[in-house]
GUTORDO-277475 format. One record per residue (C-alpha): residue number from 1; residue in one letter; x, y, z. Coordinates in Angstrom, 3 decimals. Example, Ala and Ser with C-alpha at 12.3 -4.5 7.8 and 13.67 -1.06 7.14 Angstrom:
<sites>
+-----+------+----------+----------+----------+
! pos ! code !       px !       py !       pz !
+-----+------+----------+----------+----------+
!   1 !    A !   12.300 !   -4.500 !    7.800 !
!   2 !    S !   13.670 !   -1.060 !    7.140 !
+-----+------+----------+----------+----------+
</sites>
This chain:
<sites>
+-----+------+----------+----------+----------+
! pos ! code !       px !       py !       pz !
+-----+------+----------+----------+----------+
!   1 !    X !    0.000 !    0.000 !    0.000 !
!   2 !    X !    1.354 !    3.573 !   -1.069 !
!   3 !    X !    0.683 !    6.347 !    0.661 !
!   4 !    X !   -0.467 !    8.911 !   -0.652 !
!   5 !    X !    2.573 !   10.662 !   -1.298 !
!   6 !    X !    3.996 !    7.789 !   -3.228 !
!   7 !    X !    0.281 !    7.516 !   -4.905 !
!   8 !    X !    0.748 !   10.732 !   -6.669 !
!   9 !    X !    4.353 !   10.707 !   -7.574 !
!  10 !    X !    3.711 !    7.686 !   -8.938 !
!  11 !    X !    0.716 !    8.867 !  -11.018 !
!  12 !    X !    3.183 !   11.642 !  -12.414 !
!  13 !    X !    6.137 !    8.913 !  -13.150 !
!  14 !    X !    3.135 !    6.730 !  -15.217 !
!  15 !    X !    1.961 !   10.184 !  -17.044 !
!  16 !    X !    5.272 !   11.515 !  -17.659 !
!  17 !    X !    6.910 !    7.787 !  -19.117 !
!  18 !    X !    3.437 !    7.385 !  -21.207 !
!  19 !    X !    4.223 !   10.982 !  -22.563 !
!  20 !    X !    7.699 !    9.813 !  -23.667 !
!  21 !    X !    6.760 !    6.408 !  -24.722 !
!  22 !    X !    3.854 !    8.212 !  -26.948 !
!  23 !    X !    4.486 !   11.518 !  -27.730 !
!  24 !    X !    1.425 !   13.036 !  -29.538 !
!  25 !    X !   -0.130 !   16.109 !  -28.925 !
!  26 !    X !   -3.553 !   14.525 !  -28.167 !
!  27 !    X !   -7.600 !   16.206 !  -28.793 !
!  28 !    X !   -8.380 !   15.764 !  -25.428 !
!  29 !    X !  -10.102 !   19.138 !  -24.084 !
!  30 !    X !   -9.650 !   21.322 !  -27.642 !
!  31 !    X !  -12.576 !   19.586 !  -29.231 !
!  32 !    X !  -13.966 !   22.790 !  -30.432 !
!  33 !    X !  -17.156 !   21.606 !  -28.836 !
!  34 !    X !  -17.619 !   23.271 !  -25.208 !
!  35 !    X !  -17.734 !   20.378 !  -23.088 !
!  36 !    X !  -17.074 !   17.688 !  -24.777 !
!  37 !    X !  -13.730 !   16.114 !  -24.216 !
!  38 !    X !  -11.348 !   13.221 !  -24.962 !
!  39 !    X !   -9.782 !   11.824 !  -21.215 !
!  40 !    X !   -7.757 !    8.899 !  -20.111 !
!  41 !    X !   -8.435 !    7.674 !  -16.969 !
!  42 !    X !   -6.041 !    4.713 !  -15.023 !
!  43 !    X !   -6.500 !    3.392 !  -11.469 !
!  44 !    X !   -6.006 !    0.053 !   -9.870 !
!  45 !    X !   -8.107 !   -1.692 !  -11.433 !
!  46 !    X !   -8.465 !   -0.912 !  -14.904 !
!  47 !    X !   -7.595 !    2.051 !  -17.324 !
!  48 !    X !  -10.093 !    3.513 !  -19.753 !
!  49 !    X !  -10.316 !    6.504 !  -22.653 !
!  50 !    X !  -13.397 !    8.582 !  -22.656 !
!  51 !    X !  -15.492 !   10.965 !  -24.212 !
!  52 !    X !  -17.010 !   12.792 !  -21.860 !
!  53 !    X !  -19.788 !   15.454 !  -22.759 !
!  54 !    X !  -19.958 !   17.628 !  -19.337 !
!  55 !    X !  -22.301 !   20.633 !  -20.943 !
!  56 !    X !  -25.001 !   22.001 !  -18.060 !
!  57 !    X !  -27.521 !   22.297 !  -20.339 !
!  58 !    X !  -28.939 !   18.851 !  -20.979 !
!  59 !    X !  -30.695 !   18.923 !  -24.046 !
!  60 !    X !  -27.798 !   20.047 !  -25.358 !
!  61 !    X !  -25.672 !   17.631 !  -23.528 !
!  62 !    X !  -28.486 !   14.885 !  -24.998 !
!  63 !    X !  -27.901 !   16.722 !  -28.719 !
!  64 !    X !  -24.456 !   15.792 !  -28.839 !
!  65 !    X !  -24.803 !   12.710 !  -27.317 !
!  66 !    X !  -27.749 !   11.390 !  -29.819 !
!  67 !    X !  -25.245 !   12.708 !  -32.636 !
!  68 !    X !  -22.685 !   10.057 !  -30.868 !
!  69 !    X !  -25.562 !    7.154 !  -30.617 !
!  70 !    X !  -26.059 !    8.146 !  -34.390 !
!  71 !    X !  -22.799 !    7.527 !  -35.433 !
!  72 !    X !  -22.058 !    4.306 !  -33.135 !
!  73 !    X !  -22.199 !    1.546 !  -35.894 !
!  74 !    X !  -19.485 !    3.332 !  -38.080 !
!  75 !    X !  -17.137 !    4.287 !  -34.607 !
!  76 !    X !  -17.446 !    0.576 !  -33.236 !
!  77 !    X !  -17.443 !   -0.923 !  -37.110 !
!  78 !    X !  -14.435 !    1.058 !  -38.112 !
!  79 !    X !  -12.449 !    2.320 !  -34.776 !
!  80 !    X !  -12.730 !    1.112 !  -31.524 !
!  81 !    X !  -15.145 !   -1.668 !  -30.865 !
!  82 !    X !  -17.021 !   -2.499 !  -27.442 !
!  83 !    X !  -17.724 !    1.266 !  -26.490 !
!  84 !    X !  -20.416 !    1.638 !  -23.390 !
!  85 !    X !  -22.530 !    4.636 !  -24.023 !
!  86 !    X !  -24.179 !    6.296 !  -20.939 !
!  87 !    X !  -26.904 !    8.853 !  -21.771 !
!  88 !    X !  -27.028 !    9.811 !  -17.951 !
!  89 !    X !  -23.807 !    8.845 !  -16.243 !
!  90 !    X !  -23.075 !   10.363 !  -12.475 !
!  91 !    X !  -19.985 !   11.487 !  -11.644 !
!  92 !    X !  -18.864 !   10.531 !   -7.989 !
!  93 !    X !  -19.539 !   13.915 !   -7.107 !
!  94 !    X !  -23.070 !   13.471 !   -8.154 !
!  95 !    X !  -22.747 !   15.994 !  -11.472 !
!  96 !    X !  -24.633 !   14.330 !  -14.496 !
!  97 !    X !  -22.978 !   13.399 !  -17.688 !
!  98 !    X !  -23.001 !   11.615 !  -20.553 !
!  99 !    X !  -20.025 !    9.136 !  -21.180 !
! 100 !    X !  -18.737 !    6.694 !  -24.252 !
! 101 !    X !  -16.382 !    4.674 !  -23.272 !
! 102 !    X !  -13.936 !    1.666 !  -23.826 !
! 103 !    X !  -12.137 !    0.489 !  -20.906 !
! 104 !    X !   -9.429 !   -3.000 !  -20.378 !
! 105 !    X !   -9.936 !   -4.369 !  -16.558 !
! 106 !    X !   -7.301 !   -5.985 !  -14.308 !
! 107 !    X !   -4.267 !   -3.446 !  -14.726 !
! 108 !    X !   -2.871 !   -1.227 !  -12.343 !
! 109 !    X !   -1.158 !    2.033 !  -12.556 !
! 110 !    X !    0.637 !    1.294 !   -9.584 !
! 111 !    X !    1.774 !   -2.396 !  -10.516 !
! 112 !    X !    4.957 !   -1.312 !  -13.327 !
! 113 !    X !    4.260 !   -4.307 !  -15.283 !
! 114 !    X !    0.852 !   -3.321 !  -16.284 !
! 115 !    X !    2.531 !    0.079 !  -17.575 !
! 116 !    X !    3.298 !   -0.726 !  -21.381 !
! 117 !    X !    0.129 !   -2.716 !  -21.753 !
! 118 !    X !   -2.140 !    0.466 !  -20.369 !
! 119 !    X !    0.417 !    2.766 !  -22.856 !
! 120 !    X !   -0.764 !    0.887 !  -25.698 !
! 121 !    X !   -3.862 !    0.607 !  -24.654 !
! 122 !    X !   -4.467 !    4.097 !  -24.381 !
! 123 !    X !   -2.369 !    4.990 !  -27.543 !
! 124 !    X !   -4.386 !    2.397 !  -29.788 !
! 125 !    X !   -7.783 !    3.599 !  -28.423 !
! 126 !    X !   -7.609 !    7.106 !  -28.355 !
! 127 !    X !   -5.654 !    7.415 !  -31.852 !
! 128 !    X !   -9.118 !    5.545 !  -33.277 !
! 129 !    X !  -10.917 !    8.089 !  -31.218 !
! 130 !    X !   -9.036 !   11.089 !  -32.737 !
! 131 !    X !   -9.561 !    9.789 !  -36.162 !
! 132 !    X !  -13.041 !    9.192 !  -35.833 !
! 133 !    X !  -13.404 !   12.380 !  -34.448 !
! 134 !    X !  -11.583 !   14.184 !  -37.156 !
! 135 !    X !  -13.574 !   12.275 !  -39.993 !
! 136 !    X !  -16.878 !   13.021 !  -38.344 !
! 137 !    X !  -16.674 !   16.432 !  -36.123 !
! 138 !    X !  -18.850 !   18.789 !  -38.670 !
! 139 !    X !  -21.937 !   16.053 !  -38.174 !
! 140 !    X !  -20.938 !   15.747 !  -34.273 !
! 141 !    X !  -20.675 !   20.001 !  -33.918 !
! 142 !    X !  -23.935 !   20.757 !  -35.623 !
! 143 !    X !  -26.681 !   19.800 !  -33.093 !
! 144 !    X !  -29.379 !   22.811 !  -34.367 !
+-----+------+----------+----------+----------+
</sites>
């Protein structure tokens, strides 16, 4: 068990080798979109890439959301298969979202070994994400 001093330095060590094992100026938050963002996420028991579309407003929220569900056959057909959608996902501090996700289970950040299988992970995954993104983002930006 780490505490949670060694937790955090060695969240920074994982982020800072992924950044030199991948180097790529990534989407992430400059979508264009106001919030609606690419993330990685990693804990102790699995690792995941999102999109998360945080907007306060939920019909528009919904609106980009739908425009995701409309596109799902081409993103899982041609980029990253076994997404989870969630129309109404809640945040652990109880703010609603919506969330599309992919996600690989029994990895740790903490466990060193996992490391190059969650870097690849993410790389492989969020690279399909970006392209899809980049193919489809007029269709995904107009909701009116």
């Amino acid at each position: 068990m780490y505490s949670k001093q060694e937790n955090q330095k060695l969240k920074q060590e994982f982020w800072l080798e992924f950044a030199k094992q991948h180097p790529h100026k990534w989407i992430l938050y400059n979508t264009k979109i106001k919030d609606f963002a690419f993330k990685f996420y990693v804990d102790n028991k699995k690792a995941q890439v999102l999109i998360d579309i945080e907007h306060r407003n939920n019909e528009i929220r919904w609106a980009y959301f739908e425009k995701m569900e409309a596109l799902q056959n081409i993103l899982e057909e041609e980029f990253v298969q076994n997404l989870i959608f969630f129309k109404d996902f809640t945040l652990e501090n109880g703010k609603m979202i919506s969330r599309i996700w992919v996600e690989i289970n029994d990895v740790s950040f903490s466990n060193k070994i996992h490391w190059n299988t969650i870097f690849d992970f993410f790389n492989e995954k969020m690279t399909a994400l970006e392209q899809f993104y980049f193919e489809y983002d007029e269709f995904i930006k107009n909701i009116e």
